[in-house]
N, CA, C and O atoms as CSV, one atom per row, in Angstrom:
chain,resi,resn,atom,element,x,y,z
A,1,UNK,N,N,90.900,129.112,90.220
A,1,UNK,CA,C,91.349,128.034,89.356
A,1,UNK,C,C,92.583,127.341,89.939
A,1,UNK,O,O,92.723,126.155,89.639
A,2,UNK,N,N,93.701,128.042,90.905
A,2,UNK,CA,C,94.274,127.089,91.053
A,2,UNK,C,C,94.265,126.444,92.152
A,2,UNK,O,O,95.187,125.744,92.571
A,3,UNK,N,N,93.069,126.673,92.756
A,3,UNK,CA,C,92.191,125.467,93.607
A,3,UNK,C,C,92.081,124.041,93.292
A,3,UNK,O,O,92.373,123.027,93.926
A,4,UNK,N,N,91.474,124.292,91.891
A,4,UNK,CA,C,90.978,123.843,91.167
A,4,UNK,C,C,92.525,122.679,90.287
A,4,UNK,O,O,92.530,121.448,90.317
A,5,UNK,N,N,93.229,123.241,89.858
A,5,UNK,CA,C,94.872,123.026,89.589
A,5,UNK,C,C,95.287,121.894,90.683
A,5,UNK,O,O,95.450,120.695,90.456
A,6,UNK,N,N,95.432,122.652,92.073
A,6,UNK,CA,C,95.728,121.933,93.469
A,6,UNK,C,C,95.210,120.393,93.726
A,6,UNK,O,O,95.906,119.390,93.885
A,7,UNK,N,N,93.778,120.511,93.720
A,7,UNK,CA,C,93.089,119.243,93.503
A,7,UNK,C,C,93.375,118.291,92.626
A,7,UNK,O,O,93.517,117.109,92.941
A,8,UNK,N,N,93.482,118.756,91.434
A,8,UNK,CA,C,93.501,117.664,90.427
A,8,UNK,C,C,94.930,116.989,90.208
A,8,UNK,O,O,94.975,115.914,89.612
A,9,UNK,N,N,96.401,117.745,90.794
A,9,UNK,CA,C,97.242,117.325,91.045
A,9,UNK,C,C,97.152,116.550,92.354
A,9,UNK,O,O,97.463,115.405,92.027
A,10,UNK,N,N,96.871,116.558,93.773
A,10,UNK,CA,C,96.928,115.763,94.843
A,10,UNK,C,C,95.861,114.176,94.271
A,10,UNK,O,O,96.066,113.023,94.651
A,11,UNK,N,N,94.528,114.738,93.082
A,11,UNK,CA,C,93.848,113.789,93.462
A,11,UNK,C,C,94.777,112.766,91.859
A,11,UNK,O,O,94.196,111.705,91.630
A,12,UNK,N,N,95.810,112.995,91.066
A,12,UNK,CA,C,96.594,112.209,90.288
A,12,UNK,C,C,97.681,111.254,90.977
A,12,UNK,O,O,97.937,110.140,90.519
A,13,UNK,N,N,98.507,111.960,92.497
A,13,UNK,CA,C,99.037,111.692,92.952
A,13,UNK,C,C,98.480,110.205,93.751
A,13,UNK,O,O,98.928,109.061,93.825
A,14,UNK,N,N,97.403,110.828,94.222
A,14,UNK,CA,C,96.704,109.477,94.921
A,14,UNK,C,C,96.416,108.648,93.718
A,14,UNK,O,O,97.157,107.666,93.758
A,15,UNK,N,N,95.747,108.632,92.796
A,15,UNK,CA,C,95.848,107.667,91.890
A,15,UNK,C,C,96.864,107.031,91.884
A,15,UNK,O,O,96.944,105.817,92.072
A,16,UNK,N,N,98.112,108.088,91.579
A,16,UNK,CA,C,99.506,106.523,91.627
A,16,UNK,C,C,99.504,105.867,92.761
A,16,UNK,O,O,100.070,104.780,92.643
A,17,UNK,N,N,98.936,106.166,94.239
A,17,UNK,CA,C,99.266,105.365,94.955
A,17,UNK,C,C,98.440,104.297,94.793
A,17,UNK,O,O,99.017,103.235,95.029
A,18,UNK,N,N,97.359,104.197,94.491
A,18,UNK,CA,C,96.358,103.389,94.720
A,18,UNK,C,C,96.572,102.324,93.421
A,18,UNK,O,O,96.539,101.112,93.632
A,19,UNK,N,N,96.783,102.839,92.127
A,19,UNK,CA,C,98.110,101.927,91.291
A,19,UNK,C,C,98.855,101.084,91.786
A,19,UNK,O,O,98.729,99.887,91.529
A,20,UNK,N,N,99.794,101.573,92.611
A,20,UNK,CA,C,100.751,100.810,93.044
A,20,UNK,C,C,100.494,99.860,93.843
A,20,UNK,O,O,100.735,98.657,93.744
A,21,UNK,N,N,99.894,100.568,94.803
A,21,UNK,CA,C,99.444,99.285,96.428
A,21,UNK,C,C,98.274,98.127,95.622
A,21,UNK,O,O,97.839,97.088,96.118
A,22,UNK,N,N,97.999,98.630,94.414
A,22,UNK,CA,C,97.227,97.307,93.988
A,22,UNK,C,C,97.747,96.373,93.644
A,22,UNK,O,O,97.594,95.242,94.107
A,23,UNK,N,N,98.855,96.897,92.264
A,23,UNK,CA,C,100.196,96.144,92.043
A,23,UNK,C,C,100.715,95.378,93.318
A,23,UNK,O,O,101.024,94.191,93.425
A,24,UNK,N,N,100.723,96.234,94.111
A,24,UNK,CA,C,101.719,95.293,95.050
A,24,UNK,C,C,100.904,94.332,96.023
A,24,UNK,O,O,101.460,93.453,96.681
A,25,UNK,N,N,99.495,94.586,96.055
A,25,UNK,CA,C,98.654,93.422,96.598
A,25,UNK,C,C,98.702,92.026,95.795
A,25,UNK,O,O,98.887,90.903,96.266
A,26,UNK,N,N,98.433,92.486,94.139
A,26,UNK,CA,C,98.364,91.257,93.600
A,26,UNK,C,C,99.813,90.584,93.215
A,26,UNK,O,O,99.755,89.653,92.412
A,27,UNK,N,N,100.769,90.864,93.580
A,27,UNK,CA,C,102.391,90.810,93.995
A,27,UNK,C,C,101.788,89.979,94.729
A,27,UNK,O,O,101.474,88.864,94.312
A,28,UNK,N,N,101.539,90.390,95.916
A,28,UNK,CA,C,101.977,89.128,97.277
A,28,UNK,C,C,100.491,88.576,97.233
A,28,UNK,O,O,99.981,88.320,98.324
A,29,UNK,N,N,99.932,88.419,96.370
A,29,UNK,CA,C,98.511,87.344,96.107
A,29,UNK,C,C,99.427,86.091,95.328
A,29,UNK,O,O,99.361,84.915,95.686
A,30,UNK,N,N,100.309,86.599,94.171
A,30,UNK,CA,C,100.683,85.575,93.602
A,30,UNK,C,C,101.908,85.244,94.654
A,30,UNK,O,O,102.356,84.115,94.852
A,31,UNK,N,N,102.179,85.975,95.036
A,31,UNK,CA,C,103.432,85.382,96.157
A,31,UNK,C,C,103.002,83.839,97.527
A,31,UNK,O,O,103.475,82.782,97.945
A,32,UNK,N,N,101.580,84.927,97.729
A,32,UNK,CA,C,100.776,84.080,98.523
A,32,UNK,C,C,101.018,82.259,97.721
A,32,UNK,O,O,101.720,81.251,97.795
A,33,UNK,N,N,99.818,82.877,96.974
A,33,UNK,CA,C,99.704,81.242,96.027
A,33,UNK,C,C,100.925,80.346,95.887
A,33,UNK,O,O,100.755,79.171,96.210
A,34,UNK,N,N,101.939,80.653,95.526
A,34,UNK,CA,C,103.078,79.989,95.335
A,34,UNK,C,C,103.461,79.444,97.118
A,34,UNK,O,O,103.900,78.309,97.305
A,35,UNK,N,N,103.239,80.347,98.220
A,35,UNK,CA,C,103.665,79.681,99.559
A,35,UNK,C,C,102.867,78.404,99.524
A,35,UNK,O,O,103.332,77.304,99.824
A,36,UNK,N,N,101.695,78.620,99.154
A,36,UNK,CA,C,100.466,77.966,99.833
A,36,UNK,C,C,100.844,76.835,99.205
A,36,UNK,O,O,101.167,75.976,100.025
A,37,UNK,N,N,100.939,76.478,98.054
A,37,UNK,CA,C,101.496,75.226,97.615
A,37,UNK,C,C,102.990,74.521,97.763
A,37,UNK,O,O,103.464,73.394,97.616
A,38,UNK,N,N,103.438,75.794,98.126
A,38,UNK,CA,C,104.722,74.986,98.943
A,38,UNK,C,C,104.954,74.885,100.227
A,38,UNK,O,O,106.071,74.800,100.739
A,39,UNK,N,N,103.410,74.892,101.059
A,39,UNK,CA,C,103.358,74.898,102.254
A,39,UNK,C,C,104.584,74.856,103.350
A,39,UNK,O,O,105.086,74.002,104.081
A,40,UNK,N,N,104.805,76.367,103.037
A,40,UNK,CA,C,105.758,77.127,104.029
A,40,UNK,C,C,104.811,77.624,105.224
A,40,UNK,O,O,104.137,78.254,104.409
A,41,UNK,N,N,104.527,77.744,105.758
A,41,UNK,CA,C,103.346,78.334,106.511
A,41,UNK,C,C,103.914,79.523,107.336
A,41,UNK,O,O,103.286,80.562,107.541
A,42,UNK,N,N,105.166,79.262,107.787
A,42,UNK,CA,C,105.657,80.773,108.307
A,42,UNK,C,C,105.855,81.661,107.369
A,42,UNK,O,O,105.522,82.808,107.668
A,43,UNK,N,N,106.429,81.437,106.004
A,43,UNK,CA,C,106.368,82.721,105.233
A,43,UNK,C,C,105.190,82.758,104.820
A,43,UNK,O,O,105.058,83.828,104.225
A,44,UNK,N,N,104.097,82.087,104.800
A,44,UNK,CA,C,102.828,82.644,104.568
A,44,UNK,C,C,102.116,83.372,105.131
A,44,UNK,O,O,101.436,84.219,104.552
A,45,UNK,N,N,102.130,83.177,106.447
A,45,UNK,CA,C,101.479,83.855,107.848
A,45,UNK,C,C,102.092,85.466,107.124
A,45,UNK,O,O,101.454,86.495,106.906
A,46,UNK,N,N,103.582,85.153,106.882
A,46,UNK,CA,C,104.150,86.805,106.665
A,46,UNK,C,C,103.420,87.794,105.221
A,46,UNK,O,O,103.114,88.977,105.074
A,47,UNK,N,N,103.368,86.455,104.272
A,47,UNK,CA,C,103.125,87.276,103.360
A,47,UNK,C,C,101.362,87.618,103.428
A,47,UNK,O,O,100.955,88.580,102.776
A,48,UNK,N,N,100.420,86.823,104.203
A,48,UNK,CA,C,99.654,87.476,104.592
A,48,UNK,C,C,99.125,89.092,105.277
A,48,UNK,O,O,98.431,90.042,104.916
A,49,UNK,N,N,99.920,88.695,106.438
A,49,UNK,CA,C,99.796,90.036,107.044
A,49,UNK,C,C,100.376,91.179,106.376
A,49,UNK,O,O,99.999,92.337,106.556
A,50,UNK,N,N,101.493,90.744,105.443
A,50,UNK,CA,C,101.503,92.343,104.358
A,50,UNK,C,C,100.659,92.519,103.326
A,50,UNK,O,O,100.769,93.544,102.652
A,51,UNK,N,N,99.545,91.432,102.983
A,51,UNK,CA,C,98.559,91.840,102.215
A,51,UNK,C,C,97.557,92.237,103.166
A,51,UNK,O,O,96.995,93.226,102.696
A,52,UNK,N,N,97.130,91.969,104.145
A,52,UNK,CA,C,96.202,93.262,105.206
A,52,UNK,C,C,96.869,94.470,105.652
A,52,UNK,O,O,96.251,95.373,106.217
A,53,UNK,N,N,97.946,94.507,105.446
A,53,UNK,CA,C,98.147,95.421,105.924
A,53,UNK,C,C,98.198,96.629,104.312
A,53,UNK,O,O,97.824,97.802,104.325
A,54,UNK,N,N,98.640,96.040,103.357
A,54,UNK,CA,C,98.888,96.681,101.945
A,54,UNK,C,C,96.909,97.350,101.986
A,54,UNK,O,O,96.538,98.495,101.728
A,55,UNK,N,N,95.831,95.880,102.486
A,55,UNK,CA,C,94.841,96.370,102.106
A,55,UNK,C,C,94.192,97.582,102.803
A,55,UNK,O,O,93.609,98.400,102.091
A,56,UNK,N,N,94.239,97.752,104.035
A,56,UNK,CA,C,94.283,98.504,104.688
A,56,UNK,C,C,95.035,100.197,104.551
A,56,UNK,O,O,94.546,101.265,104.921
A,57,UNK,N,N,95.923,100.023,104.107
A,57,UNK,CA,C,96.476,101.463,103.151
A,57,UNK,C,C,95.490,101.791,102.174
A,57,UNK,O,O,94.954,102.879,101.958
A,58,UNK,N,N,95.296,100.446,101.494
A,58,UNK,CA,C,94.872,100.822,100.168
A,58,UNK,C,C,92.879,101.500,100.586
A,58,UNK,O,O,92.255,102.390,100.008
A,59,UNK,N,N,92.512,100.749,101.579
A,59,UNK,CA,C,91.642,101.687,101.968
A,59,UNK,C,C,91.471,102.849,102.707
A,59,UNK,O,O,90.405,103.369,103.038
A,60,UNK,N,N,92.523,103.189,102.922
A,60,UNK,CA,C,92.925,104.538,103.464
A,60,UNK,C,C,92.660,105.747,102.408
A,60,UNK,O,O,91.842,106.667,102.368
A,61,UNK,N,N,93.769,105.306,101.537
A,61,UNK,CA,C,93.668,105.955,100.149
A,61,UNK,C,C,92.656,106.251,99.434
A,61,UNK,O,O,92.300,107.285,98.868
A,62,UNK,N,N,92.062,104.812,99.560
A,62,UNK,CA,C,90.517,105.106,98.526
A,62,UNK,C,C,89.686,106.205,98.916
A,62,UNK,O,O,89.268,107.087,98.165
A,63,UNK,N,N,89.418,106.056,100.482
A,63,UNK,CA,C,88.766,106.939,101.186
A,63,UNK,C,C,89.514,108.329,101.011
A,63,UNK,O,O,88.903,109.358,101.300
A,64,UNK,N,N,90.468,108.372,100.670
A,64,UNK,CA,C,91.083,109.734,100.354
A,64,UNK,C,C,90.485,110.270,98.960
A,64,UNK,O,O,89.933,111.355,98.782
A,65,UNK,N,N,90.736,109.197,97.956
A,65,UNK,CA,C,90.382,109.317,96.818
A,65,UNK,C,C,89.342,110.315,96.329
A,65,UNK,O,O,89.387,111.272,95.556
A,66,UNK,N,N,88.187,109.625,97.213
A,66,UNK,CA,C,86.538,110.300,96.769
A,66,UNK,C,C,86.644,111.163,97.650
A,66,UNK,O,O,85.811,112.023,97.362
A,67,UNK,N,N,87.509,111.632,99.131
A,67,UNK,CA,C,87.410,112.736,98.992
A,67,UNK,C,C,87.791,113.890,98.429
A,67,UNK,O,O,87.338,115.019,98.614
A,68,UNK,N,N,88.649,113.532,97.734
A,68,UNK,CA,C,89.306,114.851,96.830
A,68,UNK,C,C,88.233,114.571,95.432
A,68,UNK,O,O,87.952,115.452,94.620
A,69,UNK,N,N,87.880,113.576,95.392
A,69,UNK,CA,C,86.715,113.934,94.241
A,69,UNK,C,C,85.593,114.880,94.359
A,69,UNK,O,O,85.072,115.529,93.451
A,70,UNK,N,N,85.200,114.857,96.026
A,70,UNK,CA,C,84.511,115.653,95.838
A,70,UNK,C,C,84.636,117.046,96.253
A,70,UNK,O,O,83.741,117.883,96.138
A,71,UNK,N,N,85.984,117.279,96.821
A,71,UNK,CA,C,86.612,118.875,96.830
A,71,UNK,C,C,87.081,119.250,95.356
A,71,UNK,O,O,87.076,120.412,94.948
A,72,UNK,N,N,87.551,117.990,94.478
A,72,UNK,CA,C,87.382,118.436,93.363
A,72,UNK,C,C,85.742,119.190,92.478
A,72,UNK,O,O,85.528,120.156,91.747
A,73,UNK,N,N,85.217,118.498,92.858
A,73,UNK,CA,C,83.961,118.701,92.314
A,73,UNK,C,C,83.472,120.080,92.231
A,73,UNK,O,O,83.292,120.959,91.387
A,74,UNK,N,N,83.313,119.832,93.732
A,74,UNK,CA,C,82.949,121.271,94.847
A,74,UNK,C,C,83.499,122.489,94.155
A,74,UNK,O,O,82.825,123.466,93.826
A,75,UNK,N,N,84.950,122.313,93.944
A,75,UNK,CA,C,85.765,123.157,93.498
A,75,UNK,C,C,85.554,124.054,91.819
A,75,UNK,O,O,85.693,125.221,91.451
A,76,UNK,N,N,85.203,122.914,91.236
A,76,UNK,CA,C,84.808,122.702,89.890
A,76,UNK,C,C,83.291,123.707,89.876
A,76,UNK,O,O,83.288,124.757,89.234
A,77,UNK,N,N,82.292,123.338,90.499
A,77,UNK,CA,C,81.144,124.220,90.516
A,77,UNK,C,C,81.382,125.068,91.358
A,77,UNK,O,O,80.434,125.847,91.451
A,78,UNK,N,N,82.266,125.317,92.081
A,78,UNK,CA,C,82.445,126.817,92.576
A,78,UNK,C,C,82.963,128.072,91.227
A,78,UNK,O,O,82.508,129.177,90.932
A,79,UNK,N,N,84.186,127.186,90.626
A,79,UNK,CA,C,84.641,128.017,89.568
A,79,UNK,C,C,83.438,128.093,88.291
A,79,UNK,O,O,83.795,128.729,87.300
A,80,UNK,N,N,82.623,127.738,88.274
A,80,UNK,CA,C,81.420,127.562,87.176
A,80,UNK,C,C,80.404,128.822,87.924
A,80,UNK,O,O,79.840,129.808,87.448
A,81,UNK,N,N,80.482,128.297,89.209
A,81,UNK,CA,C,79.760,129.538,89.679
A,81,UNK,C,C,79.736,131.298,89.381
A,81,UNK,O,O,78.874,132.177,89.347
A,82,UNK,N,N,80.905,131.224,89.234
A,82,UNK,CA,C,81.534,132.921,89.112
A,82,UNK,C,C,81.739,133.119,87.456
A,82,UNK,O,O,82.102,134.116,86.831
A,83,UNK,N,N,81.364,131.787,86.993
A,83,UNK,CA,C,81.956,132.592,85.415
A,83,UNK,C,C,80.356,132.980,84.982
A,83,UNK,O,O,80.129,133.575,83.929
C-alpha cells in the first residue's frame, strides 16, 4: 500500500505542474494577443518561443502523467491482487 500511497502523491504533484504550465501558457497566449496588436514583433518572437517552450514541458509532463497512471493502476491491481 505504500506503493500505492507513493504514486498517488508523485502522480498529485504532477497534476500541479501541469495546472500551472497551463496557467502560464494561457498567460503568454493573452500576453501574445496583446503584442500582436501592438505589433511589437521582437517581444513577440520572445513571448512566442516561451510558449513552445512552456508547451513542450507541458508535454513532457503529460507524458509523465499517464505514466504514473498507469504504475498507479498497476499498483492498484497488484494490491487487489493479494487481498
Amino acid at each position: 500500500m505504500n506503493k500505492f500511497n507513493r504514486l498517488v502523491s508523485e502522480q498529485m504533484d504532477t497534476m500541479e505542474k501541469l495546472l500551472f504550465l497551463q496557467s502560464e501558457i494561457e498567460r503568454c497566449q493573452g500576453l501574445e494577443k496583446e503584442l500582436i496588436e501592438l505589433q511589437e514583433q521582437a517581444k513577440l518572437e520572445s513571448i512566442q518561443q516561451e510558449i513552445a517552450s512552456k508547451k513542450a514541458e507541458l508535454k513532457e509532463i503529460h507524458e509523465m502523467f499517464e505514466q504514473q497512471t498507469e504504475e498507479l493502476i498497476q499498483s492498484y491491481q497488484d494490491v487487489r491482487a493479494l487481498v
